[in-house]
C-alpha positions in Angstrom: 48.5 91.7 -57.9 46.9 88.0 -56.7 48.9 85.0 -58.1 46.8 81.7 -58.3 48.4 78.2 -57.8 48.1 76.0 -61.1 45.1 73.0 -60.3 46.7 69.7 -60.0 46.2 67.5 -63.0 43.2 64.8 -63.5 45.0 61.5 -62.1 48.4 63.3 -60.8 49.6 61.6 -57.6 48.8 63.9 -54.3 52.3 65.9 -52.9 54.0 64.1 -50.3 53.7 65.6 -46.8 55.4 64.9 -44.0 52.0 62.9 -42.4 52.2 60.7 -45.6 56.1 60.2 -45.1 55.5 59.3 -41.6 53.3 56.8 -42.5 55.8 55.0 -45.1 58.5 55.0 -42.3 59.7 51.8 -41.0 58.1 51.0 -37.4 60.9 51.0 -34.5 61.0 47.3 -33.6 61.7 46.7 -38.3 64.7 49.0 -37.3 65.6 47.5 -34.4 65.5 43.4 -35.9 67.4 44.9 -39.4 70.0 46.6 -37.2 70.7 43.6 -34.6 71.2 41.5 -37.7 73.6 43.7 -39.2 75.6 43.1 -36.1 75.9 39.8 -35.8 76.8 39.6 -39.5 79.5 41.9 -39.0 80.8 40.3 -36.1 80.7 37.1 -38.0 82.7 38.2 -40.8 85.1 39.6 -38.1 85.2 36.2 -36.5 86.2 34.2 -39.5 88.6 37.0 -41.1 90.4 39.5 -39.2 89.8 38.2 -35.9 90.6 34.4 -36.9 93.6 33.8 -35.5 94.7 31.2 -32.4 95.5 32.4 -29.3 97.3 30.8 -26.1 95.7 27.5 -25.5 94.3 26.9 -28.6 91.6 29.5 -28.1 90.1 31.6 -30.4 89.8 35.1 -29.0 86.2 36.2 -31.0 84.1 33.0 -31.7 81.6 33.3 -34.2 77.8 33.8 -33.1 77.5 29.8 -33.9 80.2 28.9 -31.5 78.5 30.7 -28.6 75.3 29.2 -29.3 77.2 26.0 -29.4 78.2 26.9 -25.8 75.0 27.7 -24.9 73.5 24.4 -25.8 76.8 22.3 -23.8 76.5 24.7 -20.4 72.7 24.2 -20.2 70.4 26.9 -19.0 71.3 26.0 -15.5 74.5 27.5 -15.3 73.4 31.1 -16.7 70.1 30.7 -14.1 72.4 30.1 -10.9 74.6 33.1 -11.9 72.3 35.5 -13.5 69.9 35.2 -10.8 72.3 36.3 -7.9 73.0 39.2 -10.1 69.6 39.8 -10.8 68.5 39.9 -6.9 71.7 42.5 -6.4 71.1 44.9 -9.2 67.4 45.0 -8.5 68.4 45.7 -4.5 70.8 48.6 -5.6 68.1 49.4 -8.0 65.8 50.3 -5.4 68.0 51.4 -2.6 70.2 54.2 -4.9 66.9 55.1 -6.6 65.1 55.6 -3.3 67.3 58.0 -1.9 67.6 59.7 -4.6 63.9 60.2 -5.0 63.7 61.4 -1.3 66.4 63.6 -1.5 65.6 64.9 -4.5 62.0 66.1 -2.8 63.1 66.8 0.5 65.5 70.2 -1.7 61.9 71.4 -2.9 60.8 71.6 0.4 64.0 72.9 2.3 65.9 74.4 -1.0 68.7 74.8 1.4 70.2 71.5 1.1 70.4 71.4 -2.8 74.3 72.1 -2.6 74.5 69.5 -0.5 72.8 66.8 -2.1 74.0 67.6 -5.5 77.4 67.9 -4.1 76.7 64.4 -3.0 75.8 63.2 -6.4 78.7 64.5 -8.0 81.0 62.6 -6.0 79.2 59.4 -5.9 79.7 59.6 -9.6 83.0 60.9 -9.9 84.9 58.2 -7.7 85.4 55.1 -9.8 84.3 52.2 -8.8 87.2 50.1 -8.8 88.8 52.7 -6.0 85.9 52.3 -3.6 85.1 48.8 -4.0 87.8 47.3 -2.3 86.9 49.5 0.8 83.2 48.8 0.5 83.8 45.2 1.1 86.5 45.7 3.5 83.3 47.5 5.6 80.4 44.9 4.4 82.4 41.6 4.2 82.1 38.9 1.9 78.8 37.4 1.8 78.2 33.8 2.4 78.2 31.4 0.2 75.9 31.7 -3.1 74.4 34.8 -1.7 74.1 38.2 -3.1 77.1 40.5 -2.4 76.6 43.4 -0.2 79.3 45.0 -1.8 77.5 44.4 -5.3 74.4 45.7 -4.4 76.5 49.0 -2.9 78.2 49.6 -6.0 74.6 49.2 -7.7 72.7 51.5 -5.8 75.7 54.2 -6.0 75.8 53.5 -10.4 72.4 54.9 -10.3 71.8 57.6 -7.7 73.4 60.6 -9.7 70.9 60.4 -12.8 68.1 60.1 -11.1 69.1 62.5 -8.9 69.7 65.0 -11.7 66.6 63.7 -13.5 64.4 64.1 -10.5 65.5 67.5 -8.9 65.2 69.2 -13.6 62.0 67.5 -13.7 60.7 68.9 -10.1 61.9 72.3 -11.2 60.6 72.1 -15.0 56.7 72.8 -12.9 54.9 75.4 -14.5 55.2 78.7 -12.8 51.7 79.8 -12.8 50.1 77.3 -11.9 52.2 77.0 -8.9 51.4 81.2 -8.1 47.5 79.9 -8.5 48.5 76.9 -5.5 50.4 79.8 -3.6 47.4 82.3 -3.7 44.9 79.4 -2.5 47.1 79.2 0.6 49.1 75.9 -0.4 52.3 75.3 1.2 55.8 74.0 -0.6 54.4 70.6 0.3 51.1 71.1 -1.5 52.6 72.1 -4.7 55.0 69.6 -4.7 52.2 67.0 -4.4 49.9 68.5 -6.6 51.8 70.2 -9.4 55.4 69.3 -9.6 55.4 65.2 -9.0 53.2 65.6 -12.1 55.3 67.7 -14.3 58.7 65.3 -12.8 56.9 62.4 -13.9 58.1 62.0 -17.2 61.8 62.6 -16.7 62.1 61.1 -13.6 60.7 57.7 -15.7 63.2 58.5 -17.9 66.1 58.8 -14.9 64.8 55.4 -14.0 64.9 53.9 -17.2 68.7 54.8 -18.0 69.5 53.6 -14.1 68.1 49.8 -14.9 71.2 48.8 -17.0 73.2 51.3 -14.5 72.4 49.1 -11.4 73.1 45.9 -13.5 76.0 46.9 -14.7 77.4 48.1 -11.4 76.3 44.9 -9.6 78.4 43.0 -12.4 81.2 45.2 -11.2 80.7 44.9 -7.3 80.9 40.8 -8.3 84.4 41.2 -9.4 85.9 43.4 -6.7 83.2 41.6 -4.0 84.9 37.9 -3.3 81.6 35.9 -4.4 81.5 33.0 -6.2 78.5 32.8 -7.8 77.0 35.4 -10.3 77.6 36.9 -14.1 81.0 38.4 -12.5 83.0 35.6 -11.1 80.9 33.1 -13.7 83.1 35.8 -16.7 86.3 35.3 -15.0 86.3 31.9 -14.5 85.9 31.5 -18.2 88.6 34.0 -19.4 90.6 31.8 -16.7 90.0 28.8 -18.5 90.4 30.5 -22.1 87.1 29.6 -23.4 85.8 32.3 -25.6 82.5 31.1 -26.3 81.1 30.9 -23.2 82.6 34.2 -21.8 81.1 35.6 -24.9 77.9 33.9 -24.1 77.8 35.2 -20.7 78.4 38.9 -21.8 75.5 38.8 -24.5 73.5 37.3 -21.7 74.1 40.4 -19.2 73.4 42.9 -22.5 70.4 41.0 -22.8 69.1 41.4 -19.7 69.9 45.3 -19.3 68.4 45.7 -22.5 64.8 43.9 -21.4 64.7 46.1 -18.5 65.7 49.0 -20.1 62.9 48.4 -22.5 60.5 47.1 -19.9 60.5 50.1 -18.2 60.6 52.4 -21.0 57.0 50.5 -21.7 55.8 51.1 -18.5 56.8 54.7 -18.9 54.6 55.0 -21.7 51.8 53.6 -19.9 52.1 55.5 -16.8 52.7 59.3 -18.9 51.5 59.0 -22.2 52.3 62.4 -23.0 55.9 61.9 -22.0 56.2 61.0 -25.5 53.9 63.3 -27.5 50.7 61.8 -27.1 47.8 61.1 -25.0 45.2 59.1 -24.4 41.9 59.3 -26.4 43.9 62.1 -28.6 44.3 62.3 -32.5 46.4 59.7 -34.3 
């Protein structure tokens, strides 16, 4: 026995798929603008309510969003160039040198799977030791650096903020390589090397983007944290405690949305640049349907 669908009425609206309701939904960067906002009025209405009162000096301990931007305006963008650019130059060093490594050891297990243990035991503890236990012996070893310089002991506590996700990134994208096409590689006569030049950097690529992206605000933050325990005196670190020192609020406040900032650009940045490089990282492809 058939059963037959009734026709849609002359003039009835068309059913709403899931294309159509994709189509209504409210891009990424709408979300993004309606949700920052929401913040800051939330932390406004903090500032002037429940977080109101005076502290010790006369200081309030949450200043409203206007009162940082009030600081903002009397520091000048001088003061947050001098600083943020030391820390800039140390993040992006521990960027590279903790990402680096990883990458090449991360390789170097498909080719001799022997030392996988070994490295990944190495990961593990460079991320289970805190930070503030092995800073104070990583400048005892570096030294303080010299005057307005970058921190050796930053850029250290940078590169080793960043080395266990991509390590873990690199080696479960290396291995995620389909199998068959690395038996065809095999049968041709290609060696470990061969497929992990021709088949596997290719099918790490998106994650190991993705490792990279997540270590950006990694290294920054862990070059923030190698200023404090480093002895430097210029940089977002010792620029943060000189102003809880002097009890001004607004302009360690300022100097914290500052370094959130920056994480956040290039955490973004290279999300972009992700995109660009593997397209189908995120579902689509060039030239491919809508």
């Amino acid at each position: 026995m058939s059963t037959t669908t009734a026709p849609t009425p002359t003039g009835a609206p068309p059913s709403d798929t899931s294309a159509e309701r994709a189509r209504r939904r409210l891009p990424h960067w709408v979300v993004g603008v309606i949700g920052g906002v929401g913040l800051v009025a939330l932390w406004w209405l903090g500032a002037v309510t429940v977080f109101s009162d005076v502290g010790p000096g006369n200081a309030q301990a949450i200043p409203t969003p206007l009162d940082v931007v009030r600081q903002w305006g009397l520091d000048g963008w001088e003061l947050y160039a001098r600083n943020l650019s030391v820390t800039l130059a140390e993040a992006a060093q521990g960027f590279l040198w903790g990402n680096g490594l990883a990458l090449v050891l991360s390789t170097l297990v498909l080719v001799v799977p022997r030392l996988e243990g070994a490295v990944m035991q190495l990961a593990i503890i460079t991320y289970c030791i805190p930070i503030v236990a092995i800073g104070p012996l990583v400048l005892i070893i570096i030294g303080p650096p010299p005057t307005g310089e970058p921190s050796g002991t930053a850029v250290f506590l940078a590169a080793m903020s960043c080395f266990f996700t991509t390590v873990v990134g690199a080696l479960l994208g290396l291995k995620a390589a389909d199998r068959s096409t690395l038996d065809v590689v095999a049968v041709l006569g290609g060696s470990r090397l061969t497929q992990l030049r021709t088949v596997r950097l290719v099918a790490a690529l998106p994650q190991v983007l993705t490792a990279l992206q997540i270590a950006v605000p990694a290294a920054f933050l862990g070059a923030i944290l190698g200023e404090y325990l480093g002895k430097v005196d210029v940089g977002l670190g010792p620029a943060m405690i000189n102003a809880q020192n002097s009890l001004n609020a607004a302009r360690l406040w300022g100097f914290a949305l500052v370094s959130g900032a920056v994480a956040m650009i290039g955490f973004l940045a290279l999300g972009a640049v992700g995109r660009l490089v593997a397209p189908w990282s995120r579902g689509t492809s060039r030239g491919g349907p809508a």
